[in-house]
VOROGU-227223 format. One record per atom (N, C-alpha, C): residue number from 1; z, y, x; residue in three letters; atom name. Coordinates in steps of 0.05 Angstrom, whole numbers, plus 32768, in hexadecimal, padded with zeros to 4 digits. Atoms other than C-alpha are relative to their C-alpha. Layout:
<r num="NUM" pz="Z" py="Y" px="X" residuo="ALA" atomo="CA"/>
...
***
This chain:
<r num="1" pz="7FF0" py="7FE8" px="8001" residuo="UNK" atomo="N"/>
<r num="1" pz="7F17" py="7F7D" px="7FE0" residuo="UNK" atomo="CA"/>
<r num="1" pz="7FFB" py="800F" px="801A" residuo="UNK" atomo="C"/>
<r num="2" pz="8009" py="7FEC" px="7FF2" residuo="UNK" atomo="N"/>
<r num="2" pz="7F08" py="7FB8" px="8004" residuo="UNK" atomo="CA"/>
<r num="2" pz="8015" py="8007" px="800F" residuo="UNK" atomo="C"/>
<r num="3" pz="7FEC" py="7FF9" px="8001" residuo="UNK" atomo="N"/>
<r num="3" pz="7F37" py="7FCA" px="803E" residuo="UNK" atomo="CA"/>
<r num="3" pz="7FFC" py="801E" px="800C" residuo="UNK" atomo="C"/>
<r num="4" pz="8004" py="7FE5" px="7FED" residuo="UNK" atomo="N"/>
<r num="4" pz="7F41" py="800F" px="805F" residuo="UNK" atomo="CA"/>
<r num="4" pz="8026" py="8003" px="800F" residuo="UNK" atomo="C"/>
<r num="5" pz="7FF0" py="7FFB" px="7FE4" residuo="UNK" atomo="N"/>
<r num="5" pz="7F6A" py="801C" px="809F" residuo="UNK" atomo="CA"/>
<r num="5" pz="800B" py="8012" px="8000" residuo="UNK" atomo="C"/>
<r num="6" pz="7FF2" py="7FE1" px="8006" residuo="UNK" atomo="N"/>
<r num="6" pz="7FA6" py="8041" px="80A0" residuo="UNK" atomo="CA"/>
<r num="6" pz="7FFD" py="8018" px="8008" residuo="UNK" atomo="C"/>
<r num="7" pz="800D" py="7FE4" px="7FF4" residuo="UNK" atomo="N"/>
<r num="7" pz="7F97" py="8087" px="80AD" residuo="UNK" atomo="CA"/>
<r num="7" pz="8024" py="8013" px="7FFE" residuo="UNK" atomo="C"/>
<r num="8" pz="7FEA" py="7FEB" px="800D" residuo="UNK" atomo="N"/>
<r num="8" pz="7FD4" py="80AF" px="80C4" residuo="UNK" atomo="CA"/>
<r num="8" pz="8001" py="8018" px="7FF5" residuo="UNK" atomo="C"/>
<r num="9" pz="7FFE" py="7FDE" px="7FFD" residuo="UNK" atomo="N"/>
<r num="9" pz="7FEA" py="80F1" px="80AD" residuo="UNK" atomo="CA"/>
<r num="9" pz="800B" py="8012" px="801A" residuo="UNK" atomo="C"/>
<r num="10" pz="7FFB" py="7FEE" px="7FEA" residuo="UNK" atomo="N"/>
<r num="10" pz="7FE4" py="8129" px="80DB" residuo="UNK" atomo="CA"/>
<r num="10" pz="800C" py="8013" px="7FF7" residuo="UNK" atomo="C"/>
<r num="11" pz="7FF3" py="7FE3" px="8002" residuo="UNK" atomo="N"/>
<r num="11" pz="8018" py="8157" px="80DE" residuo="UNK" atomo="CA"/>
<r num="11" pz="8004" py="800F" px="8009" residuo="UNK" atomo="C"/>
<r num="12" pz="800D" py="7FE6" px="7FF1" residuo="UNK" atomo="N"/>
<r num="12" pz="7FF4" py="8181" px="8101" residuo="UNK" atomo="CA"/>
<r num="12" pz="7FF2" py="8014" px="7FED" residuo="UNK" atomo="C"/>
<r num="13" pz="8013" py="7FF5" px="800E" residuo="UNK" atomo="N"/>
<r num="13" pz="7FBB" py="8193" px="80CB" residuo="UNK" atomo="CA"/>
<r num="13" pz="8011" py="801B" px="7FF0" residuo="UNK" atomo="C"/>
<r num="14" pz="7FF4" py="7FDD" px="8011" residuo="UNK" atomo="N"/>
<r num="14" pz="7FC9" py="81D3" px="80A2" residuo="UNK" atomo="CA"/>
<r num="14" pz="7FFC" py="7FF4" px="7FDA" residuo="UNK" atomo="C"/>
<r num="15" pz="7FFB" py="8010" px="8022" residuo="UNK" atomo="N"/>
<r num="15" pz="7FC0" py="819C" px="8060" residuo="UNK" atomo="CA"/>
<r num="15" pz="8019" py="8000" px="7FFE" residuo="UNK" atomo="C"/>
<r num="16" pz="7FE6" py="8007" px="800D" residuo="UNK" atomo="N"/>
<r num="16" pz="8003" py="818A" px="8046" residuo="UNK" atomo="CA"/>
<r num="16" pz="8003" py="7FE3" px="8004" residuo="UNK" atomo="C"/>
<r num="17" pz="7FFE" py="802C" px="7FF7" residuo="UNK" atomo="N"/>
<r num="17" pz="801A" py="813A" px="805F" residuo="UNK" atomo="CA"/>
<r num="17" pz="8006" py="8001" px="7FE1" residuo="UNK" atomo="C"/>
<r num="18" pz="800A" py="800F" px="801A" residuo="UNK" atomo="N"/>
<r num="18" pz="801E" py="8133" px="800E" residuo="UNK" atomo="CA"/>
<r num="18" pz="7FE9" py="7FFB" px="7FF3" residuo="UNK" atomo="C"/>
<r num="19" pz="801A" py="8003" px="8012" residuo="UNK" atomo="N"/>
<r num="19" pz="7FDC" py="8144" px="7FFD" residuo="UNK" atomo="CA"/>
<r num="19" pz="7FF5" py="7FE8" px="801A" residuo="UNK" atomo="C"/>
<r num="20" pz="800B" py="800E" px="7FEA" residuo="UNK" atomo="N"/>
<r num="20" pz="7FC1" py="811E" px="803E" residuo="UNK" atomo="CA"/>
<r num="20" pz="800A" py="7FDC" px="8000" residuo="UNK" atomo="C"/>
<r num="21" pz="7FFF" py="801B" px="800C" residuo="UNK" atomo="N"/>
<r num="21" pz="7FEC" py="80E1" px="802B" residuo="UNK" atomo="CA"/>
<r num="21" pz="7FF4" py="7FF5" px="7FE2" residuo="UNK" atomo="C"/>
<r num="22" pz="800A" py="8005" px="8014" residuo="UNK" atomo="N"/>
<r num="22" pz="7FD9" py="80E8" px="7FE5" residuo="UNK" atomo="CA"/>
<r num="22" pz="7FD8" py="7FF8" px="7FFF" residuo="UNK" atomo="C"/>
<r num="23" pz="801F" py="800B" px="8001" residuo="UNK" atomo="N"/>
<r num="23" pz="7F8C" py="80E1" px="7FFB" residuo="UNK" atomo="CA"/>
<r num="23" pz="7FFF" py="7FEB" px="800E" residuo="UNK" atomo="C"/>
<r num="24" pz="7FFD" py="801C" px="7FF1" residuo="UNK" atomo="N"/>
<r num="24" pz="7F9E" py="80A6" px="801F" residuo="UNK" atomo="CA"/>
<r num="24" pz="8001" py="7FED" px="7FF6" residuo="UNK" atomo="C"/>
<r num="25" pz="7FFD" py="8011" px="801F" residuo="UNK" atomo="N"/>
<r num="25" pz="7FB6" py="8086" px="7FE2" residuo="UNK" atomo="CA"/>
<r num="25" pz="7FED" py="7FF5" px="7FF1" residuo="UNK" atomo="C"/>
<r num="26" pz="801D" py="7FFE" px="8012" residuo="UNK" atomo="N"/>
<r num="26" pz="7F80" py="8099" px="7FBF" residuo="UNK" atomo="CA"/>
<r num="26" pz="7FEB" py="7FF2" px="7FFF" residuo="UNK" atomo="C"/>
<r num="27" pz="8012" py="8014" px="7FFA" residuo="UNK" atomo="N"/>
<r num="27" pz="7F51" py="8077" px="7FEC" residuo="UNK" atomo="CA"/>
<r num="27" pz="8003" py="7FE7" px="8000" residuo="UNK" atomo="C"/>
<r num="28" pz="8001" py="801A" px="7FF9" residuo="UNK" atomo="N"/>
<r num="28" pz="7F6F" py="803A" px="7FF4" residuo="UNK" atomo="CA"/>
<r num="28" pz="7FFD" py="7FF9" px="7FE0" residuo="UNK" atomo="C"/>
<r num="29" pz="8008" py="8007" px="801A" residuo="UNK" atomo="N"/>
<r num="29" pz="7F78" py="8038" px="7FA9" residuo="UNK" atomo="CA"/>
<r num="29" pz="7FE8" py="7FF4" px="7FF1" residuo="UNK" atomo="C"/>
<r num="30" pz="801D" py="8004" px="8009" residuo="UNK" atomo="N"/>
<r num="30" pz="7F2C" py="8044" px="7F9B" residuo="UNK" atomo="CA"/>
<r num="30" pz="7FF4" py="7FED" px="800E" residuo="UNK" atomo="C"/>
<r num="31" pz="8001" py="801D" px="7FEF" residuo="UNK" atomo="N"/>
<r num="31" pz="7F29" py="800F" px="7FD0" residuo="UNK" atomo="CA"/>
<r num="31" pz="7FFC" py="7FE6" px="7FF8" residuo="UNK" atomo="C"/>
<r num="32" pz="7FF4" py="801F" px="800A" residuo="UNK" atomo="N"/>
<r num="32" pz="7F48" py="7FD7" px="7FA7" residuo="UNK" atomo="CA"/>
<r num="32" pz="8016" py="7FF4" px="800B" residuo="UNK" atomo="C"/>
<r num="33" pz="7FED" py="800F" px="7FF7" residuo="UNK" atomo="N"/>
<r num="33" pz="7F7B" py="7FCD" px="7FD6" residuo="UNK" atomo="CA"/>
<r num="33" pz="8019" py="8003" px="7FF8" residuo="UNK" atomo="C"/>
<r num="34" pz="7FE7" py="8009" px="8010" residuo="UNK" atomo="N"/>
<r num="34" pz="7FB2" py="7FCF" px="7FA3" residuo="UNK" atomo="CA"/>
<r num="34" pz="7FF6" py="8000" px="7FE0" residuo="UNK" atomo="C"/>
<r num="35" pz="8006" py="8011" px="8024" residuo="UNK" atomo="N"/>
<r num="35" pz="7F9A" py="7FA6" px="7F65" residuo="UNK" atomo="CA"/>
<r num="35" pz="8013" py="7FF4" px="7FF2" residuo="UNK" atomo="C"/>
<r num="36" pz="7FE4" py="800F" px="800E" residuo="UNK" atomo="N"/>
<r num="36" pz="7FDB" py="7F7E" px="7F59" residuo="UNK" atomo="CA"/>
<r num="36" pz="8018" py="8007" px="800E" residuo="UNK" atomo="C"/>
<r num="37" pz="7FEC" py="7FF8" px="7FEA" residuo="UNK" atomo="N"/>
<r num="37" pz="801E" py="7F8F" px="7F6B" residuo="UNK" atomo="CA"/>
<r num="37" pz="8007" py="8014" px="7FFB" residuo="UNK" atomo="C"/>
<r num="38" pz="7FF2" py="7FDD" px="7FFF" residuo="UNK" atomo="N"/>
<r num="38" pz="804D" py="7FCC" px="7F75" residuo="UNK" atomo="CA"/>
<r num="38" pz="7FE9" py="800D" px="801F" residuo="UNK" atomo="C"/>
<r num="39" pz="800B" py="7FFA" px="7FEC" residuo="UNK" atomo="N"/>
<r num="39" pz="802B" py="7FFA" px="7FAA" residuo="UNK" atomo="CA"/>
<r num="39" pz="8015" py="7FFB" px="8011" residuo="UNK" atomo="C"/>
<r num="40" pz="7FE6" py="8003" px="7FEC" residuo="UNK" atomo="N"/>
<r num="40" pz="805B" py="8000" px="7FE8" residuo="UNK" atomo="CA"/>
<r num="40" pz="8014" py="8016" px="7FF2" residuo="UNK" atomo="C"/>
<r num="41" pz="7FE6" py="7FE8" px="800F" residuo="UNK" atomo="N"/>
<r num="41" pz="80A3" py="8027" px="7FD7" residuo="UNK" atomo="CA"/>
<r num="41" pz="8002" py="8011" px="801E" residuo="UNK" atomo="C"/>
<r num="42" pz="7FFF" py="7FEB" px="7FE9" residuo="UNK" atomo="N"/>
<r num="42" pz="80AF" py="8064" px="7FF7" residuo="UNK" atomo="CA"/>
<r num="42" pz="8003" py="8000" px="8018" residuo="UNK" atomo="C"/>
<r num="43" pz="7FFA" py="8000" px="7FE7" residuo="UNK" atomo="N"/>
<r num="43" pz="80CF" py="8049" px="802B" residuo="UNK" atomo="CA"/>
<r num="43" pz="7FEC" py="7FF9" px="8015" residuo="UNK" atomo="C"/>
<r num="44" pz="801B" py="8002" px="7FE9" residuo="UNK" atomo="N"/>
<r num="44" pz="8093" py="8028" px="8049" residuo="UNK" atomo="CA"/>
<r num="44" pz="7FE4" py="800C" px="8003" residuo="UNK" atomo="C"/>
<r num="45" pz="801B" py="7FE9" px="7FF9" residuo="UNK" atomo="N"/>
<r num="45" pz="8066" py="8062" px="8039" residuo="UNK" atomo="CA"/>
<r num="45" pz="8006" py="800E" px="801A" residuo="UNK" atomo="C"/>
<r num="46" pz="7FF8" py="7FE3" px="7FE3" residuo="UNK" atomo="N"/>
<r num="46" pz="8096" py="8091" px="806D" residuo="UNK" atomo="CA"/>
<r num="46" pz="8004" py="7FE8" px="800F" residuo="UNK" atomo="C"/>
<r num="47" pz="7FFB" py="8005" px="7FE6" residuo="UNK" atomo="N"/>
<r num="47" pz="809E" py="8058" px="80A0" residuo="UNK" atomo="CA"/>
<r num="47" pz="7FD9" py="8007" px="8003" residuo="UNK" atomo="C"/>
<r num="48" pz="801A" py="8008" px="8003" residuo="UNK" atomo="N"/>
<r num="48" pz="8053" py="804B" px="8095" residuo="UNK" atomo="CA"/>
<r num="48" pz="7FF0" py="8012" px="8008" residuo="UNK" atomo="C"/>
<r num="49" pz="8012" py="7FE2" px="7FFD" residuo="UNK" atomo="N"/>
<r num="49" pz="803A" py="8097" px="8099" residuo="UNK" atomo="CA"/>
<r num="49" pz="800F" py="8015" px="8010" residuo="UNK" atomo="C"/>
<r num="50" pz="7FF2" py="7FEE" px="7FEE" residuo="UNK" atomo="N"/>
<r num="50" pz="8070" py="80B1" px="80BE" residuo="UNK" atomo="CA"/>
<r num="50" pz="800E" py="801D" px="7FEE" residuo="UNK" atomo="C"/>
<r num="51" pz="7FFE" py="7FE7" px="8009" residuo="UNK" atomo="N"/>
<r num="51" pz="8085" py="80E7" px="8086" residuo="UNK" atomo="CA"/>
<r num="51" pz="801C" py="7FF8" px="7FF2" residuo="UNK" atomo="C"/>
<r num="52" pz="7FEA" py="8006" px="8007" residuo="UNK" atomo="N"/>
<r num="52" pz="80C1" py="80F4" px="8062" residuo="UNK" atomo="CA"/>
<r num="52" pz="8001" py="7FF5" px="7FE3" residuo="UNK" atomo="C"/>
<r num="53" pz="7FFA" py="8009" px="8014" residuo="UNK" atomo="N"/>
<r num="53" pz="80D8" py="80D7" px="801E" residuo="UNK" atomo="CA"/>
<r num="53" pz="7FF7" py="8010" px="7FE5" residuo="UNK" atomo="C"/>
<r num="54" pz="8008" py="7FF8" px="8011" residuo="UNK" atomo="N"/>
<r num="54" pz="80CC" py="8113" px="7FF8" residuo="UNK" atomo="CA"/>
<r num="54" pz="7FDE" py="8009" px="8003" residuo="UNK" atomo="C"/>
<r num="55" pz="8020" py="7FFE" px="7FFE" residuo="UNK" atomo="N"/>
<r num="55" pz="8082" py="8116" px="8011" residuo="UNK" atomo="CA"/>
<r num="55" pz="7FFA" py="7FEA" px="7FF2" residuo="UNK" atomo="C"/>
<r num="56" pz="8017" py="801C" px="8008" residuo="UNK" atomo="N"/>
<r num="56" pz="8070" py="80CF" px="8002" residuo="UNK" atomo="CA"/>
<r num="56" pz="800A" py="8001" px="7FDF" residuo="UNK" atomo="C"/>
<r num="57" pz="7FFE" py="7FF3" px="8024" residuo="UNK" atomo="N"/>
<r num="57" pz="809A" py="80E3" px="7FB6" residuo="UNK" atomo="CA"/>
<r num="57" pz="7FE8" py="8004" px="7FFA" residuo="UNK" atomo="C"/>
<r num="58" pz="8013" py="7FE5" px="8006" residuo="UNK" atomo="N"/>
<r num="58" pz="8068" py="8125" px="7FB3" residuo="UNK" atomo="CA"/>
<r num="58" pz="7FE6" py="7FF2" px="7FFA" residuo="UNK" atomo="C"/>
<r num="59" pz="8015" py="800D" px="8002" residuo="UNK" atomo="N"/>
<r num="59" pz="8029" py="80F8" px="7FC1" residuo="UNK" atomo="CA"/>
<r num="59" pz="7FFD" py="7FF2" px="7FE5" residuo="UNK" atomo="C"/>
<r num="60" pz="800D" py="8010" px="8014" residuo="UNK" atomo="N"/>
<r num="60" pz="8035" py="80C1" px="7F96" residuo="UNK" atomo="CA"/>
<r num="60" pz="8000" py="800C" px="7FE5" residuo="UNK" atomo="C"/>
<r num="61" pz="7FFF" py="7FE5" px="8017" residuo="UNK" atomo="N"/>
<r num="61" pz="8047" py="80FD" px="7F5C" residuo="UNK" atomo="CA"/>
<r num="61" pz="7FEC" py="8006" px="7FFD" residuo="UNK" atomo="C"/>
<r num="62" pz="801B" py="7FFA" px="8004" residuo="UNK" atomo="N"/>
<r num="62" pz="8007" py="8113" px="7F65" residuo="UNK" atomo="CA"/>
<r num="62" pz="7FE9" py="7FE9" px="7FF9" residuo="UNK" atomo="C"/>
<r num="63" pz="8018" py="8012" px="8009" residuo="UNK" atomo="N"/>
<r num="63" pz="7FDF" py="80D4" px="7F5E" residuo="UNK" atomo="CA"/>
<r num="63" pz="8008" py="7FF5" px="7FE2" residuo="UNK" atomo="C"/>
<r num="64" pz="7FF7" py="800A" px="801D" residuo="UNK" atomo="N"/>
<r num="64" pz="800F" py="80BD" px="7F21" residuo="UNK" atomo="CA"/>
<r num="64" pz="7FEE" py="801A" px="7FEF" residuo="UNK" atomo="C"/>
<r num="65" pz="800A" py="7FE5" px="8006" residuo="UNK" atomo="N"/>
<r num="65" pz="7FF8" py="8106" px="7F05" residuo="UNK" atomo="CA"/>
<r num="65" pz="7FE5" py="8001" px="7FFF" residuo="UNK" atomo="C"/>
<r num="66" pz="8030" py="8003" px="8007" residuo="UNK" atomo="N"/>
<r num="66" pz="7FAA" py="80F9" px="7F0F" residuo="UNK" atomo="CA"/>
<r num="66" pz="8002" py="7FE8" px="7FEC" residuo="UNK" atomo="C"/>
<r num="67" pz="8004" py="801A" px="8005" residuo="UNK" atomo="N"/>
<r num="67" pz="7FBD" py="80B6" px="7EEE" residuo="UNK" atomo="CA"/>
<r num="67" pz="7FFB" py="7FE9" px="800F" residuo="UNK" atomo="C"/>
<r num="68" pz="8009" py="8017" px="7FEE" residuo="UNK" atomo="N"/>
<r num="68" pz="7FA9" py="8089" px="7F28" residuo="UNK" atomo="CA"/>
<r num="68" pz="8017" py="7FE8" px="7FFE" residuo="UNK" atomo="C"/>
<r num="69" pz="7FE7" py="8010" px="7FFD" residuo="UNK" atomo="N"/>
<r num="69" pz="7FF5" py="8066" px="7F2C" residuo="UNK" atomo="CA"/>
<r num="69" pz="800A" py="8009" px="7FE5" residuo="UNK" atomo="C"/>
<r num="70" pz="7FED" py="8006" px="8017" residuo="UNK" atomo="N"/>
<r num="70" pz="802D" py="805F" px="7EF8" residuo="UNK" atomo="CA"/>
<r num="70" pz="801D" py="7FF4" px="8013" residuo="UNK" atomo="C"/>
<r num="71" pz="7FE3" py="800C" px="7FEC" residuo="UNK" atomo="N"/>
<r num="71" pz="8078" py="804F" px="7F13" residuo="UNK" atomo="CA"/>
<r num="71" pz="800F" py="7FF7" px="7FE9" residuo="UNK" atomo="C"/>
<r num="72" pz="7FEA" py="800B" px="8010" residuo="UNK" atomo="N"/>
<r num="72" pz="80AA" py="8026" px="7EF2" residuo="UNK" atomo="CA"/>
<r num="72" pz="8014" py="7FFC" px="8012" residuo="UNK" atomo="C"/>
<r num="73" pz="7FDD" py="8004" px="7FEA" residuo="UNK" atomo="N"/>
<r num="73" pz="80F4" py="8030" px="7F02" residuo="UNK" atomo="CA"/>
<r num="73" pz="8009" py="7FF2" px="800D" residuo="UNK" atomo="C"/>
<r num="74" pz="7FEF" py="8019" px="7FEC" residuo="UNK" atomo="N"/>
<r num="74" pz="8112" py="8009" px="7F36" residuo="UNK" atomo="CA"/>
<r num="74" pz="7FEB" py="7FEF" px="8003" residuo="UNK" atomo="C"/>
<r num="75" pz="8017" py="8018" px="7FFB" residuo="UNK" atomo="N"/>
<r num="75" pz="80D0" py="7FE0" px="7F37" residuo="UNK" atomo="CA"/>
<r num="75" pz="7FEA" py="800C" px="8017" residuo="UNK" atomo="C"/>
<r num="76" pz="8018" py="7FF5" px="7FEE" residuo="UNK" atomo="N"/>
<r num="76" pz="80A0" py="8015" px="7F5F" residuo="UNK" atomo="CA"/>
<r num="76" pz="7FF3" py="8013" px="7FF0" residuo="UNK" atomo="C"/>
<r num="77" pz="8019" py="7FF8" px="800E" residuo="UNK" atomo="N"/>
<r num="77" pz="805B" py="802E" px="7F53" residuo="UNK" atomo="CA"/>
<r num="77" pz="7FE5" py="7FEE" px="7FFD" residuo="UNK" atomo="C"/>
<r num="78" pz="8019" py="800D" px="800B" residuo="UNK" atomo="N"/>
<r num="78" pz="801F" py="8010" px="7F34" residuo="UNK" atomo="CA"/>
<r num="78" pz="7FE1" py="800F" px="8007" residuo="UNK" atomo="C"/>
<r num="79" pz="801A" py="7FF2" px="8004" residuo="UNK" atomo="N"/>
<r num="79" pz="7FD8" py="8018" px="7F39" residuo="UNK" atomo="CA"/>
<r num="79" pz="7FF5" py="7FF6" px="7FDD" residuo="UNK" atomo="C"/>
<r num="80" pz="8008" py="8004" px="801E" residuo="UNK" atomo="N"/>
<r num="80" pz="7FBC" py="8020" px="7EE8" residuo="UNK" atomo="CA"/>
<r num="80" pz="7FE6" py="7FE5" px="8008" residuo="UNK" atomo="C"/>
<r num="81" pz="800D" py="8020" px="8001" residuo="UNK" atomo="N"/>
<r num="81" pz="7F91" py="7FE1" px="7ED6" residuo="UNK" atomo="CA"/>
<r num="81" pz="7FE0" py="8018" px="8002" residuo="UNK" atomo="C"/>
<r num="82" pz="801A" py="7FF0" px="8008" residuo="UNK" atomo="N"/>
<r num="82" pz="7F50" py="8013" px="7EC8" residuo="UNK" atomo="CA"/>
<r num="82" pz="7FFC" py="8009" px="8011" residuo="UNK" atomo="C"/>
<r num="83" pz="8007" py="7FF4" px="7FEC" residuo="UNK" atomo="N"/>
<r num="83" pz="7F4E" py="8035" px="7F0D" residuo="UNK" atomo="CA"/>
<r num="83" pz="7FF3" py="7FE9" px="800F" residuo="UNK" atomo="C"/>
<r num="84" pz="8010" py="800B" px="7FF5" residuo="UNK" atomo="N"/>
<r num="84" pz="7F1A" py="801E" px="7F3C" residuo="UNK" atomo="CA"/>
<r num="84" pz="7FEB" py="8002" px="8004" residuo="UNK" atomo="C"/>
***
């Protein structure tokens, strides 16, 4: 398994900390480094990235939305079995 090193968001850049977390995701996804398992819950995306609750929402919205993840209530988010 492939790992990649957390990369913060700068909230400095003139990106948006959702899209910037959402490619963060992305990579680690295409990574492999969430094959089994819930990903992390919000809470330890914003300690993790430093952003607020409805950023790390917005992001993972957007990757559910490409298809990459899937969330089940009260359980999290998923990565789909076919991504990779």
């Amino acid at each position: 398994m492939a790992y990649v090193a957390s990369v913060p968001v700068d909230h400095g850049s003139p990106i948006p900390a959702y899209a910037q977390l959402a490619e963060i995701l992305r990579s680690k996804i295409k990574a492999g480094e969430w094959r089994h398992g819930p990903l992390p819950s919000v809470r330890q995306l914003q300690q993790e990235y430093d952003v607020g609750r409805d950023t790390a929402i917005r992001a993972l919205s957007i990757l559910a939305a490409e298809g990459l993840i899937f969330s089940v209530p009260r359980r999290g988010y998923y990565v789909h079995q076919d991504v990779q």
